[in-house]
ROMARMAR-601342 format. One record per residue: x, z, y of N, C-alpha, C in turn; residue in one letter. Coordinates in steps of 0.1 Angstrom, whole numbers, plus 5000, padded with zeros to 4 digits. Atoms other than C-alpha are relative to their C-alpha. Layout:
REM residues N
XZYXZYXZYA/...
END
This chain:
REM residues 395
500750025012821931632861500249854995X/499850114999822731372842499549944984X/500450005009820631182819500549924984X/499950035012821031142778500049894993X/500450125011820830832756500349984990X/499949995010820230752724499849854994X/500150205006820430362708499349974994X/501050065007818030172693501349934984X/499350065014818929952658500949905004X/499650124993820329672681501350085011X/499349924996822629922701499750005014X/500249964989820729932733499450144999X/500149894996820730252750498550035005X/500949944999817630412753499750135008X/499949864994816930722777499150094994X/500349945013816331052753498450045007X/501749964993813131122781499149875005X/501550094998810230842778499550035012X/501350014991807530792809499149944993X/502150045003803930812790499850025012X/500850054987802230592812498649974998X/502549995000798230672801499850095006X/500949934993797630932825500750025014X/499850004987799030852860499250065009X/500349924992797931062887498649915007X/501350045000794430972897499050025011X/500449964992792331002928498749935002X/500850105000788830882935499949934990X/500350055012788530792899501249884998X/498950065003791430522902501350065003X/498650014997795330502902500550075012X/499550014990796930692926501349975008X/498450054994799830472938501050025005X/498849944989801530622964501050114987X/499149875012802230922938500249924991X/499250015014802630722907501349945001X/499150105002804930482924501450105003X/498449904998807630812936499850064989X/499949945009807130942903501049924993X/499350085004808030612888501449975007X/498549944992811030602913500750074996X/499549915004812230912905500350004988X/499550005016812130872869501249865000X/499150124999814030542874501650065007X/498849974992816330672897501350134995X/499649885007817131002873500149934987X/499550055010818130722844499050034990X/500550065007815130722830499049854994X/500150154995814730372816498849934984X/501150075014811930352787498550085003X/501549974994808130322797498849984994X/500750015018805630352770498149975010X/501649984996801830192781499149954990X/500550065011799430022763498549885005X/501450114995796629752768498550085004X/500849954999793929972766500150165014X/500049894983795230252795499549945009X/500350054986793330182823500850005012X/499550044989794930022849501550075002X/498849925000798530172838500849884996X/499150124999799929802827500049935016X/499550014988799429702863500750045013X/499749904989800029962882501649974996X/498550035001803729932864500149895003X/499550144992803929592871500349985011X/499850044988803629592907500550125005X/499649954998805329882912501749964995X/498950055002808329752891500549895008X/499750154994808229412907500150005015X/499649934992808029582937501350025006X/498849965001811229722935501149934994X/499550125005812629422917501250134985X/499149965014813929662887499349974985X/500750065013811829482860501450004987X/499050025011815329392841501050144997X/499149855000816829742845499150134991X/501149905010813929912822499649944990X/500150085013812629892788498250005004X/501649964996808429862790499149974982X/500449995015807329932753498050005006X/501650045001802929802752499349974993X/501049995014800529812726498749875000X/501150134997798429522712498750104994X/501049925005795129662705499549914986X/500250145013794929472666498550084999X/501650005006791129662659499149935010X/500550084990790129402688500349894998X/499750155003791729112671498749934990X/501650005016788828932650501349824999X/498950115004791428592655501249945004X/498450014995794728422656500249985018X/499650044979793928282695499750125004X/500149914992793028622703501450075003X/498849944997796428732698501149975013X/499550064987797828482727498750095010X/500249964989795028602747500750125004X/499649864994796028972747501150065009X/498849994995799528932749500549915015X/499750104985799028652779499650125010X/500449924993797128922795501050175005X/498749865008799929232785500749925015X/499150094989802028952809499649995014X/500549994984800028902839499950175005X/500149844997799229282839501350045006X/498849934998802929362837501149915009X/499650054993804129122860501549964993X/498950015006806829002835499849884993X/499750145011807928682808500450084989X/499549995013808728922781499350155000X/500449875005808029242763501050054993X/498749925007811029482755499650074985X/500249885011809129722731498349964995X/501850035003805729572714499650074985X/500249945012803729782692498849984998X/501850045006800529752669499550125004X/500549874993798530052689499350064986X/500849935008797230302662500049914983X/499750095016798530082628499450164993X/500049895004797130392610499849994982X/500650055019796130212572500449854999X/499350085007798229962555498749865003X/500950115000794929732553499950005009X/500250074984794429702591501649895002X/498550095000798529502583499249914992X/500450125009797029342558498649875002X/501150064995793929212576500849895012X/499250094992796529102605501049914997X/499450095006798628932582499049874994X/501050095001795728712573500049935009X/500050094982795328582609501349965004X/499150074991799028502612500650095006X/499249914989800428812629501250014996X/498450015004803828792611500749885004X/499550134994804528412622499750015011X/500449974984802828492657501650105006X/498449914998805828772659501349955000X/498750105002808528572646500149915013X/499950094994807528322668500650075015X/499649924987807528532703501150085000X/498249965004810928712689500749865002X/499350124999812528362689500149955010X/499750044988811528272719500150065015X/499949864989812428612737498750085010X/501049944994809028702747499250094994X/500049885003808828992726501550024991X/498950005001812229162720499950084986X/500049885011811129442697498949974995X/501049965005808329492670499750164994X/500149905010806929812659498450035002X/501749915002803630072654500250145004X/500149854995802530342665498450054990X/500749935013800830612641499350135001X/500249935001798730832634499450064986X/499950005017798330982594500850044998X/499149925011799831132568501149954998X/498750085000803431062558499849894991X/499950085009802230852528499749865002X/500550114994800530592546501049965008X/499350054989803030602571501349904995X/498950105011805830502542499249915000X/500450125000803830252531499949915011X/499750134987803730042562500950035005X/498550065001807030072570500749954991X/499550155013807529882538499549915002X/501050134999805229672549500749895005X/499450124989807329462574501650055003X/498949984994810429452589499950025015X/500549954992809629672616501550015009X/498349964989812429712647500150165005X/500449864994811030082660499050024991X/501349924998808230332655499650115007X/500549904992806230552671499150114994X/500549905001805030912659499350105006X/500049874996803431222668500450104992X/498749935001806031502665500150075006X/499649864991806331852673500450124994X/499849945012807232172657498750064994X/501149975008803932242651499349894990X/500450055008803431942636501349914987X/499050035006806531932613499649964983X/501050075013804531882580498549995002X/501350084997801331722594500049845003X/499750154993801331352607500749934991X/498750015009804331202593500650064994X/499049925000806131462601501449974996X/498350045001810031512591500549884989X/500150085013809131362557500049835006X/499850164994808331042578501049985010X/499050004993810431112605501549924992X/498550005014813831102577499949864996X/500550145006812030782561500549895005X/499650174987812330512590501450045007X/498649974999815830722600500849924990X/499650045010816730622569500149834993X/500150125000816030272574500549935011X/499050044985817930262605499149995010X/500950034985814530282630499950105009X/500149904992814730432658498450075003X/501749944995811430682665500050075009X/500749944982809630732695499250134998X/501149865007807831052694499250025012X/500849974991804631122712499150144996X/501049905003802531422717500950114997X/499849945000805231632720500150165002X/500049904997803731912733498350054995X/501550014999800431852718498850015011X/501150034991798431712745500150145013X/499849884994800332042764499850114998X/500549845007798732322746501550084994X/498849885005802632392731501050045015X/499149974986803432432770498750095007X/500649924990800132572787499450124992X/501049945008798132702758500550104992X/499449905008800232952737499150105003X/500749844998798633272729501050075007X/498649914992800433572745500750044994X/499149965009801933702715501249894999X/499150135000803833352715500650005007X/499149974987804733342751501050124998X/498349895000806433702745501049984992X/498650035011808433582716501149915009X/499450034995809433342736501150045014X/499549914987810233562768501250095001X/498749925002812133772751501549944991X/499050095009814433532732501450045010X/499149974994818233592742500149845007X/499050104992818733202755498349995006X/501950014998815333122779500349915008X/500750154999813532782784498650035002X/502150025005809832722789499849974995X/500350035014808132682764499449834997X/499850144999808032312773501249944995X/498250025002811632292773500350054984X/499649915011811732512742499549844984X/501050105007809032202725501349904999X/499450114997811531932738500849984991X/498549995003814832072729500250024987X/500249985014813532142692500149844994X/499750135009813031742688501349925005X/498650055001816131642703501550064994X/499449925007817931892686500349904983X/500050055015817231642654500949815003X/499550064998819331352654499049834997X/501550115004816531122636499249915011X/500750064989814831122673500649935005X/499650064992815130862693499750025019X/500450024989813130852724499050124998X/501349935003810531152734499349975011X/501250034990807431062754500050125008X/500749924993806231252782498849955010X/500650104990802831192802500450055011X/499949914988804131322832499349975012X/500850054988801531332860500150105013X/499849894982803131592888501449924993X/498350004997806731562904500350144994X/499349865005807331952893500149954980X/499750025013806831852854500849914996X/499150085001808831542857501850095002X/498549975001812131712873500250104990X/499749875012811632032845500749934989X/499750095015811531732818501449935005X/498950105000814831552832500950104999X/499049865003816431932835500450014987X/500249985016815732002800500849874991X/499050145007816831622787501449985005X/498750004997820031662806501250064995X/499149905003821331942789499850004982X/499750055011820131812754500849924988X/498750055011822131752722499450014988X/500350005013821431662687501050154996X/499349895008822632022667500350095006X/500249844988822232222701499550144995X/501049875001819732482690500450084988X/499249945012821132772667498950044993X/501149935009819732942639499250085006X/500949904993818333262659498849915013X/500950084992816532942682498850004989X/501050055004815032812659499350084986X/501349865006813433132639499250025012X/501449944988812033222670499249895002X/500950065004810432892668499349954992X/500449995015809632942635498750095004X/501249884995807933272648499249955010X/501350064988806033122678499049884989X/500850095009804732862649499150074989X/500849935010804033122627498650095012X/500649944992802133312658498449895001X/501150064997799833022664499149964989X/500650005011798732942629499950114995X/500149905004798133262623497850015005X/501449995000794733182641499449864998X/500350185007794332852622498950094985X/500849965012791432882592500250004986X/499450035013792932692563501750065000X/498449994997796632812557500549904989X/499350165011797832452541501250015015X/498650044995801232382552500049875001X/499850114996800732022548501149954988X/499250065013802932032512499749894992X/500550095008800631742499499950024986X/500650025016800631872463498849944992X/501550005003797531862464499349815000X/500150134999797631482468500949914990X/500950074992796731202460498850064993X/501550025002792931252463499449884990X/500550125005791231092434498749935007X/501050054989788531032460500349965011X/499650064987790530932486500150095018X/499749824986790331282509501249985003X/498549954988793131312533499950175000X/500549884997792931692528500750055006X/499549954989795831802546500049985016X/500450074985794731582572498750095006X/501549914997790931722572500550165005X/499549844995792932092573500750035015X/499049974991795232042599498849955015X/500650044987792331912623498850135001X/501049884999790132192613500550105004X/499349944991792532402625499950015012X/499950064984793032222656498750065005X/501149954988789432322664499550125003X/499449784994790432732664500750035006X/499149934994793632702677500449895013X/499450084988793632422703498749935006X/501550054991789432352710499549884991X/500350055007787432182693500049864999X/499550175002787431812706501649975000X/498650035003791631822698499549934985X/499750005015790431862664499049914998X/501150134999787531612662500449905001X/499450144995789831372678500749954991X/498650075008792731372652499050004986X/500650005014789931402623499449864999X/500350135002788531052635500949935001X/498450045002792430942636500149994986X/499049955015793431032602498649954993X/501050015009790030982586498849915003X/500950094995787630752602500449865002X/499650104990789430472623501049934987X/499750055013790430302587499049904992X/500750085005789030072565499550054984X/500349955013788530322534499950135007X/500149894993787030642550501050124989X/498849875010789730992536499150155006X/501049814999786631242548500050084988X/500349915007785931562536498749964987X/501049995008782731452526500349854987X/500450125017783631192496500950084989X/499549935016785231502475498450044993X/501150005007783131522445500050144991X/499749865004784531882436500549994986X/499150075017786531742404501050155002X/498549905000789432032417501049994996X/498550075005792331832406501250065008X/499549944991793431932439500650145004X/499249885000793432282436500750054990X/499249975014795332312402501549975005X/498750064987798332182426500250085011X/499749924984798132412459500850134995X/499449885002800932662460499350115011X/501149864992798632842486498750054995X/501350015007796132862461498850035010X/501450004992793632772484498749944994X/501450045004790032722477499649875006X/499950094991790432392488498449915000X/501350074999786432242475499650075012X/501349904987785032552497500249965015X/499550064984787132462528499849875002X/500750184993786232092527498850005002X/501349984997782732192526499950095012X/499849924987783432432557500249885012X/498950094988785832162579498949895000X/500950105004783031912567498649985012X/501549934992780032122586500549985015X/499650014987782332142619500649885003X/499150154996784231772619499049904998X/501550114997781031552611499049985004X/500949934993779131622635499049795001X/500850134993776431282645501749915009X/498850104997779531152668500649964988X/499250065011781531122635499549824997X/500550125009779130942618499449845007X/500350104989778230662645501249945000X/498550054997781930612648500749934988X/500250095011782230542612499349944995X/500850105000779530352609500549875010X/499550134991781030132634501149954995X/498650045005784330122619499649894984X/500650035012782130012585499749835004X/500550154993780829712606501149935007X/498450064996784129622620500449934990X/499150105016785429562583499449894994X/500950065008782729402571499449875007X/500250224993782129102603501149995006X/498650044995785729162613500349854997X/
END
C-alpha cells in the first residue's frame, strides 16, 4: 500500500489521509498513550504526514509533542493547530496562545496555523483591529508560522466572503456527499480551488453516521453495487475522487479504522469513481434524506434573508435531528447560527415571504422555521447566545 499526495500552493506534498487528532483513544478519562503513540507510528510510518489538532483538544497538542519528539520526527510531519480567536479579547493574548501552541507541541514553528471556527467575516474583522494581520506577517517572516488559514463552519456565502478577506494560504471545511450543498459545499469548495487553496476537509463521514449510521435501505444499495467498499471507503473515495480536495481528515481512534483508511487512500485517484459509482451515491443520498423533514437542497434561492436567517442552514440542521439525532443537529444550528456576532436564527424571520417567492421546492418555508424554531432553541440555545451577545459587546 502505498500512500497518495496531493500539494499545497507552495508545492509541498501533503498526504491525501489527515490524522484528526481531537479524539485519541482514551482511558480513565485521560490520553491513552501507549495506543495513541502506535497509532501515531503507524500512521507515520504508512506516509501519513499531516496532523490536524487544535488548542482547545484536550491534551491532544501534547500528547503529539512528546510522542513526536520522542521519535525525533518533528521535521518529517506537517502539524496544522488552531488559535482559538473567540478567546482573544488582546494583541498580547495572541503571543500567549501561540507561546503555549509551542511548549505544548514541543516545537519552534507551526507548519499549518488556522483561525479555529473563523465562521463570520466580523469575528476577521474584530481580529484585524487587535493586529492579527501584522502578528501573522510577522511569525511568517520569521518562520514560526509557515502557513495561515481557517477553518469553517457556514454557508458558502460567508465562506466566500472571508476568503476575500485575506490572503489566506489553506482552508479547512466540512465536506461530504451529504453535505455537497450545505456548509460551503462544492460551491465553496470550487471558490478557494479557484484561488489556488488547497482544502482540508473535515467531517468526512459526519461524525461517522456516513460509515456506522446508514439506514438499511442505504447499506443495501450499497452491498449490492457491482464495485464494493464500505461505506466508509465509499464516503472517502467520493471526496478524493474531486481534484479540488486536498487533504481529508480522519479522527481515527482504533488501529482497525486507521489501516481501512490507509487501504482506501492508497488506491485513490482524482476521476476514479464512474458514473454508475456515483448514482449509487446519489441513491444512498437520496435514501437518507428521504427521512429528513424539510426537503431544501441547500439551492440558496431563497437567500439573502432580509432578516438575516440562515435558512438553509436552520433546514439542514433540522434535519440532522431526524436523520442523525438530535444533539448532531443542535450542534451545527449553534455553528451556523449562534457562535457569530449577528445571530441568522429561525427566530428573527418576521414572515415577509420574500423567501418563498424564490424556492424551487416550493416549500412553506415561514411554517418550517416556525417548526425547526420549536426543536433548535431549546433554553441551551438561548444561554449560548446570550453569551455570544456578551462576548461582542465586552469583547
Amino acid at each position: 500500500m502505498k500512500m497518495k499526495y496531493r500539494e499545497d500552493r507552495y508545492g509541498n506534498k501533503l498526504s491525501c489521509l489527515g490524522f484528526g487528532c481531537m479524539r485519541f483513544p482514551r482511558s480513565g478519562g485521560r490520553i491513552d498513550m501507549e495506543e495513541t503513540e502506535r497509532e501515531l507510528l503507524r500512521a507515520y510510518e504508512a506516509g501519513i504526514n499531516y496532523f490536524d489538532t487544535a488548542y482547545i483538544y484536550p491534551g491532544s497538542e501534547a500528547a503529539i509533542g512528546e510522542i513526536f519528539e520522542k521519535h525525533g520526527i518533528r521535521s518529517e510531519v506537517h502539524i496544522a493547530t488552531k488559535l482559538p480567536h473567540y478567546m482573544i479579547r488582546s494583541a498580547q493574548s495572541l503571543d500567549k496562545y501561540f507561546e503555549e501552541h509551542l511548549k505544548r507541541l514541543r516545537t519552534d514553528y507551526i507548519d499549518y496555523y488556522l483561525m479555529h471556527m473563523l465562521n463570520d467575516i466580523s469575528a476577521w474583522e474584530k481580529l484585524k483591529v487587535l493586529g492579527i494581520v501584522e502578528w501573522l506577517e510577522e511569525k511568517k517572516r520569521t518562520g514560526q508560522i509557515r502557513q495561515v488559514g481557517f477553518s469553517y463552519h457556514g454557508n458558502s456565502d460567508m465562506f466566500c466572503r472571508i476568503l476575500d478577506a485575506y490572503d489566506w494560504d489553506f482552508c479547512q471545511i466540512q465536506y461530504n456527499y451529504m453535505d455537497e450543498h450545505s456548509q460551503a459545499g462544492r460551491e465553496g469548495l470550487q471558490y478557494a480551488h479557484s484561488k489556488g487553496l488547497p482544502v482540508v476537509i473535515m467531517e468526512p463521514l459526519r461524525g461517522g453516521r456516513l460509515a456506522k449510521s446508514l439506514p438499511v435501505q442505504a447499506r443495501q444499495i450499497i452491498k449490492k453495487h457491482s464495485v464494493h467498499h464500505s461505506p466508509a471507503g465509499w464516503a472517502f473515495l467520493w471526496l478524493w475522487n474531486q481534484e479540488e480536495v486536498t487533504v481529508v481528515l480522519s479522527g481515527m481512534n482504533s488501529m482497525e479504522m486507521l489501516e481501512e483508511n490507509i487501504r482506501t487512500a492508497s488506491h485513490s485517484s482524482a476521476g476514479l469513481l464512474t458514473e454508475d459509482d456515483l448514482q449509487m451515491l446519489d441513491n444512498v443520498a437520496q435514501v437518507i434524506n428521504s427521512k429528513m423533514r424539510v426537503g431544501c437542497t441547500g439551492c440558496h434561492y431563497c437567500m439573502p434573508c432580509p432578516q438575516g436567517v440562515d435558512i438553509p442552514g436552520t433546514f439542514s440542521a433540522y434535519n440532522r435531528c431526524y436523520s442523525e439525532g438530535r444533539m448532531t443537529g443542535f450542534r451545527e444550528y449553534l455553528m451556523t447560527t449562534a457562535l457569530r456576532k449577528d445571530s441568522a436564527s429561525a427566530s428573527r424571520c418576521i414572515g415577509c415571504g420574500a423567501c418563498e417567492r424564490h424556492c424551487p421546492q416550493h416549500i412553506q418555508i415561514r411554517e418550517e422555521l416556525k417548526n425547526a424554531r420549536k426543536v433548535l432553541e431549546n433554553p441551551a440555545y438561548h444561554v449560548v447566545r446570550k453569551g455570544v451577545e456578551v462576548l461582542h459587546l465586552y469583547g
